[in-house]
C-alpha positions as CSV (number, residue, x, y, z in Angstrom):
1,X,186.3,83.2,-57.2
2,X,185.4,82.5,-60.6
3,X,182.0,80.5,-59.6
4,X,181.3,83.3,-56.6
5,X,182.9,86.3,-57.5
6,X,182.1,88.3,-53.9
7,X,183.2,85.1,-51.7
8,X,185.5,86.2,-48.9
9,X,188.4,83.6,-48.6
10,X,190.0,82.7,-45.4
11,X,193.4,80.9,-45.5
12,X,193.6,79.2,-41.8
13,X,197.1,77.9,-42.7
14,X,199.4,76.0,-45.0
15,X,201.6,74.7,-42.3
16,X,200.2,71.2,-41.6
17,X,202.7,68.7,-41.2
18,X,202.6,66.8,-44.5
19,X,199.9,63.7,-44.1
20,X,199.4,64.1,-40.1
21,X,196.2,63.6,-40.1
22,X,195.4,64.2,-36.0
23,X,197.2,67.6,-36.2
24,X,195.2,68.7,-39.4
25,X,191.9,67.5,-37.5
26,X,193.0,69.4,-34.3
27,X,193.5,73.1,-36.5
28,X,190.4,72.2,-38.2
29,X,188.0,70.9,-35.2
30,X,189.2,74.2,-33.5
31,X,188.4,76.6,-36.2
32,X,185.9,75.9,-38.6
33,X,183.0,76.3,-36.2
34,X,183.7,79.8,-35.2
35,X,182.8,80.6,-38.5
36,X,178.7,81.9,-39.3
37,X,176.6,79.3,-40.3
38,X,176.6,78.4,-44.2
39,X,180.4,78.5,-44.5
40,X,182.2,76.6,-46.6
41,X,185.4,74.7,-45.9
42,X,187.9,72.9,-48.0
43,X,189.8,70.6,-46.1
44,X,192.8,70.2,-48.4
45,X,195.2,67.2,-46.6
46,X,195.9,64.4,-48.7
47,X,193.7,64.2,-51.2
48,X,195.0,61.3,-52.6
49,X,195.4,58.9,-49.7
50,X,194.2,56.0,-51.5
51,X,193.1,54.9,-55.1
52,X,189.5,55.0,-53.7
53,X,189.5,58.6,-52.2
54,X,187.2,60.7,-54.3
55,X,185.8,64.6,-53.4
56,X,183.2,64.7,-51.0
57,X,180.5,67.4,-50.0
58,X,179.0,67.3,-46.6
59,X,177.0,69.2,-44.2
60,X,177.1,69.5,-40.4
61,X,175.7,72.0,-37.9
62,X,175.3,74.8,-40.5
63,X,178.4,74.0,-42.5
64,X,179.1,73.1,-45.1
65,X,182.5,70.8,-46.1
66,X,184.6,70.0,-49.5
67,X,187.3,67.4,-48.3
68,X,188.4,64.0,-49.5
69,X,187.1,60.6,-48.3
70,X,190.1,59.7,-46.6
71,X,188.9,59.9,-42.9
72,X,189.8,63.5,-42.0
73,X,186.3,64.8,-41.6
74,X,185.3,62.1,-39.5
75,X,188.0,62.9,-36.8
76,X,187.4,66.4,-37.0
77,X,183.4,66.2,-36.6
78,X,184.0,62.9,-34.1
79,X,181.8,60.5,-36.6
80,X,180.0,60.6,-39.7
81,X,178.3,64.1,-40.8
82,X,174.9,65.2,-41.0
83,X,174.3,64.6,-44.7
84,X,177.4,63.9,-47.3
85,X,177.9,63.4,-50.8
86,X,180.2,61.5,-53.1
87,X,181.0,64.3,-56.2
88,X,182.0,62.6,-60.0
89,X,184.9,63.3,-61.7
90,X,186.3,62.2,-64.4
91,X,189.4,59.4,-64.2
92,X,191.7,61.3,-66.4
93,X,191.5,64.1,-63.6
94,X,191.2,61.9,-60.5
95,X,194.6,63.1,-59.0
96,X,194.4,66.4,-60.1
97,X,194.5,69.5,-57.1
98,X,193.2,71.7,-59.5
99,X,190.5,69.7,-60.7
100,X,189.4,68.7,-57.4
101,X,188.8,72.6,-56.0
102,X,187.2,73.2,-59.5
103,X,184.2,70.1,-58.4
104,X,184.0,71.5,-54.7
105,X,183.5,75.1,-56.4
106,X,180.9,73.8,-59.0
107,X,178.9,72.2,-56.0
108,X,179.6,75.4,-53.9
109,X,177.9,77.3,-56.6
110,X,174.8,75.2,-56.7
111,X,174.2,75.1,-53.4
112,X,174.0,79.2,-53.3
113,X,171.9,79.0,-56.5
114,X,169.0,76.5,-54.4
115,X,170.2,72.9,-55.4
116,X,169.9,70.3,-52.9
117,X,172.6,68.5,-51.7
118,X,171.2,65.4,-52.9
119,X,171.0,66.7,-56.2
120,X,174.5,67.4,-56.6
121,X,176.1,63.8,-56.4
122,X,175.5,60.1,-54.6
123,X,174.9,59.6,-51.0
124,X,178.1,57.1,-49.5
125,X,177.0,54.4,-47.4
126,X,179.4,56.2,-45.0
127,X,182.7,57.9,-45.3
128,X,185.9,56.5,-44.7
129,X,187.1,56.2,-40.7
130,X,190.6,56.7,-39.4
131,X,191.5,57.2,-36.0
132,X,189.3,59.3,-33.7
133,X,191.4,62.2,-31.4
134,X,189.6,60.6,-28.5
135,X,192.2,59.2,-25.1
136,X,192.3,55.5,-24.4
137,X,191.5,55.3,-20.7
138,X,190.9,53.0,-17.4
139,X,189.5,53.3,-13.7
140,X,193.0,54.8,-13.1
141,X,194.7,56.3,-16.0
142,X,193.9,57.6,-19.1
143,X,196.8,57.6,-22.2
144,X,197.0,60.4,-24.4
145,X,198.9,61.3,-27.9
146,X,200.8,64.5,-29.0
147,X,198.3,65.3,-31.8
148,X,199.9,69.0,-32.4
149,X,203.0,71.3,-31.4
150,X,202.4,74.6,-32.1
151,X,205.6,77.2,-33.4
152,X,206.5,77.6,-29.3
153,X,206.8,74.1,-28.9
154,X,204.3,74.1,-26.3
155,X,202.8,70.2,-26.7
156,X,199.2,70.0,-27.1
157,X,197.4,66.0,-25.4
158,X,194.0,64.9,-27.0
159,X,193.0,64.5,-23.3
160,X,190.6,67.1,-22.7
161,X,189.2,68.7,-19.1
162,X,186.0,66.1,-19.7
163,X,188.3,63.2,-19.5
164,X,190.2,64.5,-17.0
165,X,187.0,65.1,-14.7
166,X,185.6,62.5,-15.6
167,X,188.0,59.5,-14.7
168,X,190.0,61.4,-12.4
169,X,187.1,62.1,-9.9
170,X,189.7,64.7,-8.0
171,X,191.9,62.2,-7.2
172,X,195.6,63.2,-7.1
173,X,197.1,62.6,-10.3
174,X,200.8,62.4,-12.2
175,X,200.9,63.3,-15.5
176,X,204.0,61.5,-17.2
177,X,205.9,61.6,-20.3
178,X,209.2,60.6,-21.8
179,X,211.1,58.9,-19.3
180,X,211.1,60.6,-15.6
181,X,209.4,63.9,-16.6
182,X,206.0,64.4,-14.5
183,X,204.3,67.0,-13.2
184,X,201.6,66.7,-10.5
185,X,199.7,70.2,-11.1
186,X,196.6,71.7,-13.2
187,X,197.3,75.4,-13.7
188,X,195.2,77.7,-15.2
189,X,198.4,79.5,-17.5
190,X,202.0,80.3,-18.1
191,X,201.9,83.5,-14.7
192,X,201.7,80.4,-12.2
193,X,204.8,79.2,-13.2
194,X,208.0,81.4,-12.8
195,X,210.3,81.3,-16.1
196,X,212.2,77.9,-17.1
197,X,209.3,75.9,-15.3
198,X,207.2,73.2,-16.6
199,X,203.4,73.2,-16.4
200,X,200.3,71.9,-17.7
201,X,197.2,73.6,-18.5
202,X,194.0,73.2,-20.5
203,X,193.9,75.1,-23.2
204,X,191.0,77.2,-25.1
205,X,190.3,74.3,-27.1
206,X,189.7,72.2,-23.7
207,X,192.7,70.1,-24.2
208,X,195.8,69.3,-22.1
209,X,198.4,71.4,-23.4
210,X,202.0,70.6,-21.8
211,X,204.4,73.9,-21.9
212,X,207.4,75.5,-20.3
213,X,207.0,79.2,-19.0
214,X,209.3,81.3,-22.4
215,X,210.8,78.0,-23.3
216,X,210.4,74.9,-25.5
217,X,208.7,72.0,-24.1
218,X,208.9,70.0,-26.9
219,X,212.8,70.3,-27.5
220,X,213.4,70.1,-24.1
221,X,211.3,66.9,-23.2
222,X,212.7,65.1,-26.6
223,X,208.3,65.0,-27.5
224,X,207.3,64.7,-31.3
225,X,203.4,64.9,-32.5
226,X,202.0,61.7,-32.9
227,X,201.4,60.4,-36.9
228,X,199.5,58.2,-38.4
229,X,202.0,56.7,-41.2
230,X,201.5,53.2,-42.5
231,X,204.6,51.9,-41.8
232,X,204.2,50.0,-37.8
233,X,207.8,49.9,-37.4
234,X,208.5,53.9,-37.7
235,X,205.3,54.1,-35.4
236,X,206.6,51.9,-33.1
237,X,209.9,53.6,-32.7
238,X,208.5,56.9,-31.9
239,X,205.6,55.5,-29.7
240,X,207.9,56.4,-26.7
241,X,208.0,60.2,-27.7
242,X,204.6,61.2,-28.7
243,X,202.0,59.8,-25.3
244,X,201.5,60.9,-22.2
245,X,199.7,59.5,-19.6
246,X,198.0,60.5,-16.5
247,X,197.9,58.1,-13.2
248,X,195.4,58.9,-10.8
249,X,195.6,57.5,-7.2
């Protein structure tokens, strides 16, 4: 507010689970483009996910973003942006919050006085890639991950209606998770189901959302959101909780 005193400031939320990286991408891929062309977002997850990650400016379908090179905008825009920038700061500062939002609002500031992007700081060869929220599938399945669970515990698939469509070809299907838990339906919302029943649905966003009519699905199944944490042995262990999987046939 100190660069652009009449900016209007939006605070989507501050409950991201710490360094989960496909549920960050999921609020953000969901949100950021309802906003009017010319926005700005700052992306503020892990910041400082590696000694290499530095403050980034890019620009994508009318917006504009202030996030870290750590591979969070890639999985929210599904590849590389439009146009992006590397931004200096100084070493002494490098892991500094503060002095981070103070380069993204420097830049922000330029940009509404005319500067060009390219102007501003150096062009990456490309930004740093992750994981991508896309479903692994075959001729027959197609295996999802628990990439959110929202404060009702309903459990939300990065399998959307397209991949559904597309390999399911309206074949009969089973979606599966944790142990012997199925359920062999599409409905359209929570009225199809009477109380204390399971269903799944696909939700605004487009993706599978798995839910119990007024209850917790996530508690009751025993499902946890998948994350992307270095260690392969914790990610191993809860591999079993956090994918689902649809057989068609």
């Amino acid at each position: 507010m100190q660069r652009l005193a009449d900016c209007r400031i939006v605070d989507i939320t501050h409950e991201v689970e710490p360094f989960n990286f496909a549920e960050a991408a999921y609020i953000i891929q969901n949100s950021v483009f309802h906003y009017p062309a010319h926005s700005y977002h700052l992306l503020l997850v892990n910041l400082f996910d590696t000694t290499q990650s530095l403050p980034i400016l890019a620009f994508h379908q009318g917006l504009y973003f202030g996030a870290p090179d750590n591979g969070l905008l890639p999985m929210v825009l599904g590849g590389q942006p439009e146009m992006a920038i590397r931004l200096p700061i100084h070493k002494a500062v490098q892991y500094n919050t503060l002095s981070w939002a103070d380069v993204w609002a420097d830049a922000f500031y330029k940009i509404e006085k005319g500067e060009s992007l390219h102007l501003i700081g150096e062009e990456p060869d490309a930004l740093v890639e992750k994981f991508s929220l896309q479903a692994n599938y075959g001729p027959d399945h197609i295996d999802g991950r628990i990439i959110f669970i929202d404060r009702f515990e309903n459990v939300i698939v990065n399998i959307t209606r397209d991949d559904f469509e597309r390999v399911g070809k309206g074949r009969p299907f089973t979606i599966t998770f944790k142990s012997k838990d199925h359920i062999t339906k599409i409905n359209e919302g929570y009225p199809q189901v009477i109380e204390g029943n399971k269903l799944a649905f696909f939700n605004s966003a487009g993706y599978l959302e798995i839910a119990v009519n007024k209850g917790n699905a996530a508690g009751l199944f025993g499902l946890k959101a998948f994350s992307d944490l270095a260690n392969p042995d914790f990610i191993k262990s809860r591999m079993f909780y956090q994918t689902v999987r649809i057989l068609f046939g």
